[in-house]
C-alpha positions as CSV (number, residue, x, y, z in Angstrom):
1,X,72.1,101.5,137.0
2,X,75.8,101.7,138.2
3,X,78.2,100.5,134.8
4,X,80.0,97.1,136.1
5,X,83.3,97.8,137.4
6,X,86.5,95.8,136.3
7,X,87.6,93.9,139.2
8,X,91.2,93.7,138.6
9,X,94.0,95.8,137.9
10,X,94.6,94.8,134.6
11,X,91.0,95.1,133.7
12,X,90.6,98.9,135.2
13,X,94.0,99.8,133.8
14,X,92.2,98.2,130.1
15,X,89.2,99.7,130.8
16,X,91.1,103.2,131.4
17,X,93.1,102.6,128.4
18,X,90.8,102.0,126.1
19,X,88.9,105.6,126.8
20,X,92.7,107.1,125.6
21,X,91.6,107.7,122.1
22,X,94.7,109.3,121.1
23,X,96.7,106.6,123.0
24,X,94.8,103.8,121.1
25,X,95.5,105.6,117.7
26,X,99.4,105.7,118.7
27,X,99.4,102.0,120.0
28,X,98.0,101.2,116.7
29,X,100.1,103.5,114.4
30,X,103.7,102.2,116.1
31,X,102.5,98.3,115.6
32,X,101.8,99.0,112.2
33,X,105.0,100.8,111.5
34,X,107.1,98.0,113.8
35,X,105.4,95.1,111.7
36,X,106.7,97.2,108.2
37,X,109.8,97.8,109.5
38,X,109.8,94.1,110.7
39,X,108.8,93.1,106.9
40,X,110.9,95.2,105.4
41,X,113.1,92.7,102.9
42,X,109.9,91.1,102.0
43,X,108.5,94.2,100.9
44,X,111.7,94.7,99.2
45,X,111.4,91.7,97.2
46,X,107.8,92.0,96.7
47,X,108.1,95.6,95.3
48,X,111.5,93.9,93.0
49,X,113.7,96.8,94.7
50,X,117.1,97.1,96.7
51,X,117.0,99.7,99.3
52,X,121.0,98.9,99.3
53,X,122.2,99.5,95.9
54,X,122.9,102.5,94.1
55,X,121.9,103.4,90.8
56,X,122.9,107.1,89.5
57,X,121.0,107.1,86.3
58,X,117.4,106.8,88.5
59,X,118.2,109.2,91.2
60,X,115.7,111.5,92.4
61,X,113.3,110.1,90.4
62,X,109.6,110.9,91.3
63,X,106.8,108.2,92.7
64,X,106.5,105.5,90.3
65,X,104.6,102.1,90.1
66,X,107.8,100.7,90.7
67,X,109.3,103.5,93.6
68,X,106.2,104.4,95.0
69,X,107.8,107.0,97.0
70,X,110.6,107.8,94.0
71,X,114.6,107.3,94.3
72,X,116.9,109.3,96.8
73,X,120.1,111.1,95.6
74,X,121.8,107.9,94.6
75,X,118.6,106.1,92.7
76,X,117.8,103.8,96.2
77,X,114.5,103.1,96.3
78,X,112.7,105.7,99.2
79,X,110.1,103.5,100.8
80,X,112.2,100.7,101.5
81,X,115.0,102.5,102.9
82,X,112.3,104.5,104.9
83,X,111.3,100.8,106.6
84,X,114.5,99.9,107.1
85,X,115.7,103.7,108.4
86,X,112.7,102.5,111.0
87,X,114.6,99.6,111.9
88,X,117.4,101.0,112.9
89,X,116.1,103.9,114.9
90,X,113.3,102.4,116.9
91,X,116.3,99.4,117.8
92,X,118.3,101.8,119.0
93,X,115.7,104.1,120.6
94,X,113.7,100.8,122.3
95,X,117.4,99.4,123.1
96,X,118.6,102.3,125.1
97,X,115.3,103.2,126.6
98,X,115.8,99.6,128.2
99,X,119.1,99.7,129.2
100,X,118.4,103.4,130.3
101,X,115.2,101.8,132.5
102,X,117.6,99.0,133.8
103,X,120.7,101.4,135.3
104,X,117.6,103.7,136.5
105,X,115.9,101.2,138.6
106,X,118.7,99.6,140.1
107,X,120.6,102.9,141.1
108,X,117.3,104.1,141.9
109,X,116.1,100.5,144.9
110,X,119.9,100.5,145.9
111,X,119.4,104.3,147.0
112,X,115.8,103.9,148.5
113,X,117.0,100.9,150.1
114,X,120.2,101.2,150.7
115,X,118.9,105.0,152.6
116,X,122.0,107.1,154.4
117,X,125.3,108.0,152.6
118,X,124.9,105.5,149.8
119,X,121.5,106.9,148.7
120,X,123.3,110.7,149.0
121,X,126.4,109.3,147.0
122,X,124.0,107.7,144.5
123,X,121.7,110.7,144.3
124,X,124.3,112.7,144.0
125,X,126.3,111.1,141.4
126,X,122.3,111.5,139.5
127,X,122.5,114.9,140.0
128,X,125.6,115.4,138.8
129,X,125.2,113.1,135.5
130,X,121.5,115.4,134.9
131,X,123.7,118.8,135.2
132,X,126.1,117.3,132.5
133,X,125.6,119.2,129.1
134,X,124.4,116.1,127.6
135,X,124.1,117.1,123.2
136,X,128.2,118.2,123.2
137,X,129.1,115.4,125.2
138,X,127.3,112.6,122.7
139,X,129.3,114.5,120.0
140,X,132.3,113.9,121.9
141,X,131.8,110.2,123.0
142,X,130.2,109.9,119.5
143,X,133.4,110.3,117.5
144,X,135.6,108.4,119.6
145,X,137.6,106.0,117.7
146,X,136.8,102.8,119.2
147,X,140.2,101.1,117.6
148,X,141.9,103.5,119.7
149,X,140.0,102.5,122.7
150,X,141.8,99.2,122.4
151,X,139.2,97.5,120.5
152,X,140.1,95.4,117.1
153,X,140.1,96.9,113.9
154,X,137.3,95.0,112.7
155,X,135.4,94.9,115.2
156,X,135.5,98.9,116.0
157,X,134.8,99.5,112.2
158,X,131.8,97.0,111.7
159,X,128.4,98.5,111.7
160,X,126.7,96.5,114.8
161,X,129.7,98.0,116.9
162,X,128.5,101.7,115.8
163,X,125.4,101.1,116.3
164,X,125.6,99.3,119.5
165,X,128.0,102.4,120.4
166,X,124.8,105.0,120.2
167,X,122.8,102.8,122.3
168,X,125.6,102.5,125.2
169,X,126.0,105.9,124.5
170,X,122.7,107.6,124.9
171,X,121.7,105.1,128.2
172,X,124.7,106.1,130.0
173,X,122.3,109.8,129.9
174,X,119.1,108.4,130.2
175,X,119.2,106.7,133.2
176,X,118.6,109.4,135.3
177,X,115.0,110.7,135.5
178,X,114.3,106.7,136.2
179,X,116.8,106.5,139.1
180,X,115.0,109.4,141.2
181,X,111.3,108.6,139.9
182,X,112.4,104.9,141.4
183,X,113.7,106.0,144.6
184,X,111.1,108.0,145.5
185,X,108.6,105.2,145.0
186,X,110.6,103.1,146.9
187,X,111.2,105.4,149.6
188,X,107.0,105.6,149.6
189,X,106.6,101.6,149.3
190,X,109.3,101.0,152.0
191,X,106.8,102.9,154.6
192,X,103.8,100.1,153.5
193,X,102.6,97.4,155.6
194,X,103.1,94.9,153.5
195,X,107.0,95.7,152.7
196,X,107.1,96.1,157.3
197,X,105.1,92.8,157.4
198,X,108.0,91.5,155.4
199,X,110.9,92.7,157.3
200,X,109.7,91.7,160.5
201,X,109.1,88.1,158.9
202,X,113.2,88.7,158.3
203,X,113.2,89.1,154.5
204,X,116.7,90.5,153.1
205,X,116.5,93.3,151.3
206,X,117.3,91.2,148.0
207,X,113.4,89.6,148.2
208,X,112.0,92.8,149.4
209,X,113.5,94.8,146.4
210,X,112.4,91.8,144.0
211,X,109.5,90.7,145.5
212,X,107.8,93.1,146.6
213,X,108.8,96.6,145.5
214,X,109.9,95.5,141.8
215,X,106.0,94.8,141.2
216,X,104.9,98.0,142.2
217,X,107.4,100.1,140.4
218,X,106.6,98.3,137.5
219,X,103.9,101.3,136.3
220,X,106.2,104.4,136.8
221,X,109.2,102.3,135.2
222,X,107.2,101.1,132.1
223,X,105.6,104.9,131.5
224,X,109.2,106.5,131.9
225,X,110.4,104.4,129.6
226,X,107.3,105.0,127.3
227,X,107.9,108.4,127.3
228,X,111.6,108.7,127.6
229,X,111.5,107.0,123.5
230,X,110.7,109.8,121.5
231,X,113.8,112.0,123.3
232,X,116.0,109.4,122.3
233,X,115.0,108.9,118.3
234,X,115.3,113.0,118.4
235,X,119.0,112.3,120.1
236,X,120.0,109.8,117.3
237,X,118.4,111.6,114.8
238,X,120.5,114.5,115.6
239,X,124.1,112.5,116.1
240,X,123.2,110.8,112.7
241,X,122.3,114.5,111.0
242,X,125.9,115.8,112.1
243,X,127.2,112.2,110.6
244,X,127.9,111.2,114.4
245,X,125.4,108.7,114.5
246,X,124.3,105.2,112.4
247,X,126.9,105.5,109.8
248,X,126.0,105.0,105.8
249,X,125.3,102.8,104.3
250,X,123.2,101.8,107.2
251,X,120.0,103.8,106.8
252,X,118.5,105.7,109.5
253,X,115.6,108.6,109.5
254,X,118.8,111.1,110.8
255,X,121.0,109.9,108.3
256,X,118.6,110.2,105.2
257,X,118.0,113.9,106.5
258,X,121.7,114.5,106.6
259,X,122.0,113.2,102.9
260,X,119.2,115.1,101.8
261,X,120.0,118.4,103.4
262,X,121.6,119.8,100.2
263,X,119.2,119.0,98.1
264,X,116.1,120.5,99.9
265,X,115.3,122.8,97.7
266,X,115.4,120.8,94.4
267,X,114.0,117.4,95.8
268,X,112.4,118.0,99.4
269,X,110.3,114.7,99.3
270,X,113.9,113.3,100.4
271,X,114.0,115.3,103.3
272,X,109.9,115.3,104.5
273,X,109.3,111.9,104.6
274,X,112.4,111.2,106.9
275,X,111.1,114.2,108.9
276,X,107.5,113.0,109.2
277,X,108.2,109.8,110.2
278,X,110.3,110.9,112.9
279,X,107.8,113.1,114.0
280,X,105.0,111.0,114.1
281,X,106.7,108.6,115.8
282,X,108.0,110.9,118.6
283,X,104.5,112.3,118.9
284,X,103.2,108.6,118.6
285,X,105.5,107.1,121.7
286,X,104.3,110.6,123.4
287,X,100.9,110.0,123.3
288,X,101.4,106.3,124.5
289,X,103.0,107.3,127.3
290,X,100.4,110.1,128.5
291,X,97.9,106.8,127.9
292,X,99.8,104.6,129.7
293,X,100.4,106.9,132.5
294,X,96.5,107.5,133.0
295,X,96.2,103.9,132.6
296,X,98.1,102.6,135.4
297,X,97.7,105.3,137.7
298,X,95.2,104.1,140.6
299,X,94.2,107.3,141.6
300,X,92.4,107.9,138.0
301,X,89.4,105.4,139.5
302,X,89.4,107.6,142.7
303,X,89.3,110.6,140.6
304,X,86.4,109.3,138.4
305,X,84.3,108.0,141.3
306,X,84.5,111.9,143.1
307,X,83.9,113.6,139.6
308,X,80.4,111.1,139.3
């Protein structure tokens, strides 16, 4: 007998999804670390620890029942600052993957729509920004002085406005790949029946970009923007090694590797567990993203129905 078929979209793409194993394992892993991260000053008070607070005379001091991953260099508790190190980085990573995704698709519709010398001056402008040599320029942008931008004293020294900075920062380089995957689905879309139906029914190009071809770029949007997260906890983790980055004493997994680099010899713990988790996660968001591409690619049922 044939199997039963999901009728819908959504139920194929599940269906597809749920025969990703390693997909399924990396959906799983990044809930569970986004629900510690998420819980991580109630683990803090449940454990009776301050991920915060110094204390010298307990530094590097190995797992304990009441560290249960020790003390870093300055007796802070290494499990909790791990958690909230995760907060930090997968905020700013999921942050500027969004904004990334946002500039991306709307560069990306106005060129496929727009078609003629605005789609060359917008594709060009992409080429030009993806030619940029994109590591020294975050240095650069990195350690701008924002009070010398203009911006208050206060307000350029607080720590939401340097973290918020890294975000802007790393979107205004991410938005490309989005931008020329989006334009060349909307170039294909714009040659559909349905999207000719419209235009001969005298939609503006307004409904036809949100009604129409929004929908069906929502796939290759959400799997860039899957993929495009590991890239950009490796960027941040390498701004906040070089002391560009999320700024002490805000924890993040780039930061904790910068502190620990001296002492990788006498207490590497400090430096592996930063480094795992930032390569699990990576690898994690990777995986997802191979899963999610499989899973809402139509052409994978075609493909199966020729291979049976």
């Amino acid at each position: 007998m044939t199997p039963d078929v999901p009728k819908t979209p959504l139920a194929r793409a599940t269906s597809r999804f749920r025969g990703h194993l390693l997909a399924r394992a990396s959906l799983l892993f990044l809930l569970l670390l986004a629900l510690a991260a998420i819980a991580a000053p109630w683990i803090e008070n449940w454990l009776g620890v301050n991920a915060m607070t110094a204390d010298l005379f307990n530094a590097r001091m190995p797992p304990s029942g009441a560290n249960w991953l020790g003390t870093d260099e300055a007796g802070r508790d290494l499990l909790t600052r791990l958690l909230h190190g995760g907060r930090v980085t997968l905020l700013v990573a999921l942050s500027s993957a969004l904004v990334s995704a946002c500039i991306g698709a709307a560069i990306g519709l106005l060129a496929g729509l727009g078609g003629g010398r605005l789609d060359a001056v917008l594709m060009r402008l992409t080429d030009a920004v993806i030619a940029l040599p994109v590591l020294p320029l975050l240095f650069i942008l990195a350690a701008l002085d924002l009070a010398k931008l203009g911006l208050p004293s206060d307000l350029a020294q607080s720590q939401a406005a340097g973290l918020w900075r890294i975000v802007l920062i790393i979107a205004l380089f991410g938005w490309p790949t989005v931008a020329r995957l989006v334009r060349a689905e909307a170039l294909s879309l714009i040659r559909r029946d349905f999207v000719r139906a419209a235009v001969a029914l005298g939609a503006g190009k307004g409904a036809i970009a949100l009604r129409h071809l929004l929908p069906n770029l929502a796939s290759p949007i959400i799997v860039a923007t899957t993929l495009s997260v590991g890239n950009i906890i490796l960027f941040e983790s390498v701004l906040s090694f070089l002391g560009l980055g999320i700024s002490p004493p805000i924890p993040s997994w780039g930061n904790m590797l910068s502190n620990a680099e001296e002492m990788i010899w006498s207490a590497p713990r400090l430096a592996i567990w930063p480094g795992v988790m930032i390569f699990l996660t990576v690898i994690a968001f990777n995986f997802l993203g191979d899963g999610l591409q499989d899973a809402l690619d139509p052409k994978s049922d075609a493909d199966r129905g020729r291979g049976g």
